[in-house]
C-alpha positions in Angstrom: 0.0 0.0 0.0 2.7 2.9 0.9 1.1 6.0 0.5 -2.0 5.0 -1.0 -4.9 6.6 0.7 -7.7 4.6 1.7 -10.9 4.9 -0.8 -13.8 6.6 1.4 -17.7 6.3 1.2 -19.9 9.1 3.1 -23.0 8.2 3.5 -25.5 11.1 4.6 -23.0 13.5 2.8 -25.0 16.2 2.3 -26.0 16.7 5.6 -24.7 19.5 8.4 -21.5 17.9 9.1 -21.3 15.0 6.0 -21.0 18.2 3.8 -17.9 19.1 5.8 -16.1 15.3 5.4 -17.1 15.1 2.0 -14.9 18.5 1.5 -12.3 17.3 3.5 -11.6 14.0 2.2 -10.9 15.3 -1.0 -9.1 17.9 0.2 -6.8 15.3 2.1 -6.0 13.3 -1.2 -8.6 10.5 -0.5 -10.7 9.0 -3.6 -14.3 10.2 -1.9 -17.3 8.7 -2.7 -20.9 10.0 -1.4 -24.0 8.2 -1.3 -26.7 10.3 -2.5 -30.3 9.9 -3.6 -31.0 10.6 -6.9 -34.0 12.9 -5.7 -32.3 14.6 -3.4 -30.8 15.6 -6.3 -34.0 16.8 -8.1 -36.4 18.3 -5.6 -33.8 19.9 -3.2 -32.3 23.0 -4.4 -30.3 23.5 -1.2 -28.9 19.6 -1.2 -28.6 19.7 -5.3 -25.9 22.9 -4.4 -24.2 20.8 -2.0 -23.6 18.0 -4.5 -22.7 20.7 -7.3 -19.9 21.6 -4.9 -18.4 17.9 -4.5 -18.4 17.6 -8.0 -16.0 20.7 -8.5 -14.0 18.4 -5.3 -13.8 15.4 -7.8 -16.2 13.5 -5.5 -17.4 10.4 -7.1 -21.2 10.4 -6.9 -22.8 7.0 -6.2 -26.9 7.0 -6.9 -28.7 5.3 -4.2 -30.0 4.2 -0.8 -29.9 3.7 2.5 -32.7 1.1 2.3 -31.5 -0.8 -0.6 -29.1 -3.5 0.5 -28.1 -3.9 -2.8 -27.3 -0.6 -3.1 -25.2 -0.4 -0.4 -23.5 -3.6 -0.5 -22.6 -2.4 -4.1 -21.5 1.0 -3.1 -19.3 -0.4 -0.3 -17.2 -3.0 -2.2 -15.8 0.1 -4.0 -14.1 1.6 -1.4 -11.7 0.9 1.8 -13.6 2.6 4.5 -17.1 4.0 5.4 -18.2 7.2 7.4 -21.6 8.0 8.2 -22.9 11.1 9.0 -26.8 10.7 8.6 -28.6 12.7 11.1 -31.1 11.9 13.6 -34.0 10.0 11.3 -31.5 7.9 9.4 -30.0 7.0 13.0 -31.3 4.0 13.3 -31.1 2.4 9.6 -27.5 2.4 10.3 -28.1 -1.2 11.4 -28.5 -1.4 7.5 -25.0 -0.4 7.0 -23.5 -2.7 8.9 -24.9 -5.7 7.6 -23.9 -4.3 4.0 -20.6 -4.2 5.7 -20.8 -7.4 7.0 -21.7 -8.7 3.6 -19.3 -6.8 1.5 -16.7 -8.2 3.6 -13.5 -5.4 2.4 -14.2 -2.4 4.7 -10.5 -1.6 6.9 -12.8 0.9 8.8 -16.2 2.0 9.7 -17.1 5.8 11.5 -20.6 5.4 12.7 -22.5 8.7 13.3 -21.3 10.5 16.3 -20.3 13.6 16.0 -21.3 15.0 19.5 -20.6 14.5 23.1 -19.3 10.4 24.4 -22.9 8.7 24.3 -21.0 6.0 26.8 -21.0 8.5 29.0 -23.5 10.9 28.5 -26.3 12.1 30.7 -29.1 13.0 28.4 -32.3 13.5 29.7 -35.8 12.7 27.2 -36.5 13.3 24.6 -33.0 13.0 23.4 -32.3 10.2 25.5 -33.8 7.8 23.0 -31.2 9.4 20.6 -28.3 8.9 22.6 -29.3 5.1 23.4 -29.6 4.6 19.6 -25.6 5.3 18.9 -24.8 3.7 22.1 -26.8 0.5 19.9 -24.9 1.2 17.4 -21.9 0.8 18.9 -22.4 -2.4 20.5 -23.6 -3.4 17.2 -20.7 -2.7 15.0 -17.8 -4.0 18.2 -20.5 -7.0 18.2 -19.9 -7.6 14.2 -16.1 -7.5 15.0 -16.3 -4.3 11.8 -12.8 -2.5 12.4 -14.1 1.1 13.7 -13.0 4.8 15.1 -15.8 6.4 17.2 -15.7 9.9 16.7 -16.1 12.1 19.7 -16.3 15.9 18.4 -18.2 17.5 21.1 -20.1 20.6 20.1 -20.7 22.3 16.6 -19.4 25.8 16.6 -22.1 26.4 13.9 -24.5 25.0 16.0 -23.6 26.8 19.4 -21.3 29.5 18.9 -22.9 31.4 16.5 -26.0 32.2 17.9 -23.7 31.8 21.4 -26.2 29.3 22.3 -29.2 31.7 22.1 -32.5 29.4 20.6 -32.2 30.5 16.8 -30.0 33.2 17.0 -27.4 33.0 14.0 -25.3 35.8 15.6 -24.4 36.5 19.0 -26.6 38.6 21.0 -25.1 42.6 21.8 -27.6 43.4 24.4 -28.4 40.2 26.9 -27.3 36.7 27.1 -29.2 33.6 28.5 -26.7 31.4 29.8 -28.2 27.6 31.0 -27.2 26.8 34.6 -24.2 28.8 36.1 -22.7 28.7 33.1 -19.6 27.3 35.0 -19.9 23.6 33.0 -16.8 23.4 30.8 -18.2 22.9 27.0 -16.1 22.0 24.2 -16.9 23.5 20.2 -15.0 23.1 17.0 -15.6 24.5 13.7 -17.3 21.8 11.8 -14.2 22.1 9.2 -11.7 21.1 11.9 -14.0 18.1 13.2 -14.4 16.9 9.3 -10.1 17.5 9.3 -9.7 15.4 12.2 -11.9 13.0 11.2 -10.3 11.9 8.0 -6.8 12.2 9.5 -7.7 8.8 11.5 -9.4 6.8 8.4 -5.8 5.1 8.1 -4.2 5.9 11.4 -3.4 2.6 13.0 -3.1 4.7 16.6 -7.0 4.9 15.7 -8.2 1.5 14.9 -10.6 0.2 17.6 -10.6 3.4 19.5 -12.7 6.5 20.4 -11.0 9.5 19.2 -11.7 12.5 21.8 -11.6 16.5 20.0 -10.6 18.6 22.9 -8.8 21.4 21.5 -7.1 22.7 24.7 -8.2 26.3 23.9 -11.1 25.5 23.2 -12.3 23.6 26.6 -14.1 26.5 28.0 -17.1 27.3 30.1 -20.4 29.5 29.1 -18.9 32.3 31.2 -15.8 32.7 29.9 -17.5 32.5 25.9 -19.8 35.2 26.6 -16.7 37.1 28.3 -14.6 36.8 25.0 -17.2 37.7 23.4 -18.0 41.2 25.4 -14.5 41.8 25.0 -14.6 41.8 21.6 -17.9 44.2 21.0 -16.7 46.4 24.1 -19.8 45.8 26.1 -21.4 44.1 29.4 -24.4 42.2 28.5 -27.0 41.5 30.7 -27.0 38.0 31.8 -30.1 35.6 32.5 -28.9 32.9 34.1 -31.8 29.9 33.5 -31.4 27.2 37.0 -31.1 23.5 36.0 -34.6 23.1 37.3 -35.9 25.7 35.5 -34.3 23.9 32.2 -35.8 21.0 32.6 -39.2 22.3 33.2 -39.0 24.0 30.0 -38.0 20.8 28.2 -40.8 18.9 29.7 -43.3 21.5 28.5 -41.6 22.1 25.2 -43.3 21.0 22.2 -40.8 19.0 19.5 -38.5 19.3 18.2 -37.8 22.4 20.7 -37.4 19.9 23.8 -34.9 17.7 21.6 -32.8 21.1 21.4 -33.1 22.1 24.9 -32.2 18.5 26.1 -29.3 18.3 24.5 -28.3 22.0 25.5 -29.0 20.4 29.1 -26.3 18.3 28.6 -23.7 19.9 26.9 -23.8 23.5 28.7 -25.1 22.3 32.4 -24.3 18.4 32.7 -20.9 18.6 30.9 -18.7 15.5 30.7 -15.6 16.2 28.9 -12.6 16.0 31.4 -13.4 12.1 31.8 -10.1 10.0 31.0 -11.3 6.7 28.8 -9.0 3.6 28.3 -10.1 3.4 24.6 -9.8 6.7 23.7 -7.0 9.1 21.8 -6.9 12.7 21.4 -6.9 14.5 18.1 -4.6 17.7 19.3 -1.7 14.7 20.4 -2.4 12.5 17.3 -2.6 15.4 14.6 -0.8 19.0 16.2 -0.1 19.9 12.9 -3.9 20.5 12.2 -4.5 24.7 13.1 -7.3 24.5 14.8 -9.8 27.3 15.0 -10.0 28.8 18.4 -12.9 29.7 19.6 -11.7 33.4 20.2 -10.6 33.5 16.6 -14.4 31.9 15.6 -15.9 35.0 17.3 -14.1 37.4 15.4 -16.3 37.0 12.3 -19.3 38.3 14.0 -17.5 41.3 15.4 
């Protein structure tokens, strides 16, 4: 093999953070290939873009689906490793996947959808506590085929959080007042969805990877709430007023919420008030030791662009 780079599938590539590892393995030197539904490619303009743009990346486009093991199996032979990225109503087909796998019989690799906190040791309340379980299955599943895996641990979506500094629908950061869920003393962890996609296809054939969890704590980016929403005040020159929501309080609201409002707030819950990031886990590795030559975004520098 030398320096041959492992052939990689994405499946649920156009999606928030597939979009991102399509882009990246390319970028990296990998053959890429993404799984795609031909009418995603007809009836959604957004989606159709996002394929456009993997074409320009020499992506090679395979038509079909999720639910067709033929498909799949036939999709999967051509390639060396699989990633999924589907999102939260594809979740559980992923069972799918792995016995195309299983069938196919030449994957080196397999990166179930994570992408978020460890769901080994998460403490999700409902409704997203259903969620959680479901990776946590899929987990077990994929060790229980004996499939060669990476779990991949990225914690929080800048996109996702920092933007909108973790205000429901904002997609800038507030300039007058700031609701900040529990004390806001919980350490969180967010990366810029390019970094996590970076980091992500740096382990496909990294054997210091194989069988592990790989953890995305970028040292400056391990901060609490407090401390976001001071760098931020910094930046704009200004004190905002602060509304601090108690845990009880929270999960109130998530009880009353209606969906998929209590989904969001549950797994706010857990990232900004619960927190479990400092844990130390036998199986895992950390991407800022495996990969420092990856220039991470800082979440300081992230800010900036919203100044």
């Amino acid at each position: 093999m030398g320096d041959q780079k492992s052939k990689v599938l994405i499946i649920g590539g156009t999606g928030h953070i597939g979009k991102f590892i399509v882009e990246a393995s390319a970028k990296l030197g990998h053959p890429t290939f993404a799984l795609v539904r031909e009418t995603t490619v007809s009836s959604n303009p957004e989606r159709s873009k996002i394929i456009h743009s993997f074409k320009s990346y020499g992506v090679n486009l395979i038509y079909g689906d999720v639910h067709n093991h033929e498909d799949l199996v036939k999709a999967i032979k051509q390639v060396d490793v699989v990633i999924s990225t589907v999102g939260v109503e594809l979740m559980a087909e992923q069972h799918k996947i792995i016995s195309a796998i299983k069938e196919a019989g030449n994957v080196k690799r397999f990166l179930p959808s994570e992408f978020g906190g460890d769901v080994d040791l998460s403490q999700v309340v409902e409704p997203a506590k259903d969620y959680v379980e479901l990776k946590r299955k899929i987990r077990r599943a994929v060790e229980a085929e004996g499939i060669p895996y990476t779990f991949i641990v990225s914690n929080g979506f800048a996109e996702y959080f920092l933007a909108g500094l973790g205000q429901l629908n904002a997609k800038v950061p507030p300039r007058d007042k700031v609701v900040i869920l529990g004390d806001g003393n919980t350490r969180v962890i967010l990366l810029a969805e390019e970094d996590i996609a970076t980091y992500t296809i740096k382990t496909v054939d990294d054997p210091r990877t194989m069988n592990k969890t790989l953890y995305m704590r970028p040292p400056a980016n391990v901060l609490t709430f407090n401390e976001i929403v001071a760098l931020w005040e910094k930046k704009i020159g200004k004190t905002l007023d602060k509304i601090y929501i108690t845990e009880e309080e929270l999960l109130k609201n998530i009880q009353e919420a209606p969906s998929p409002l209590n989904f969001i707030l549950a797994i706010n819950h857990n990232a900004f008030v619960k927190g479990n990031f400092d844990v130390v886990v036998p199986l895992g590795v950390e991407a800022c030791q495996l990969y420092p030559e990856v220039k991470y975004t800082t979440v300081d520098k992230y800010l900036d662009q919203f100044v």
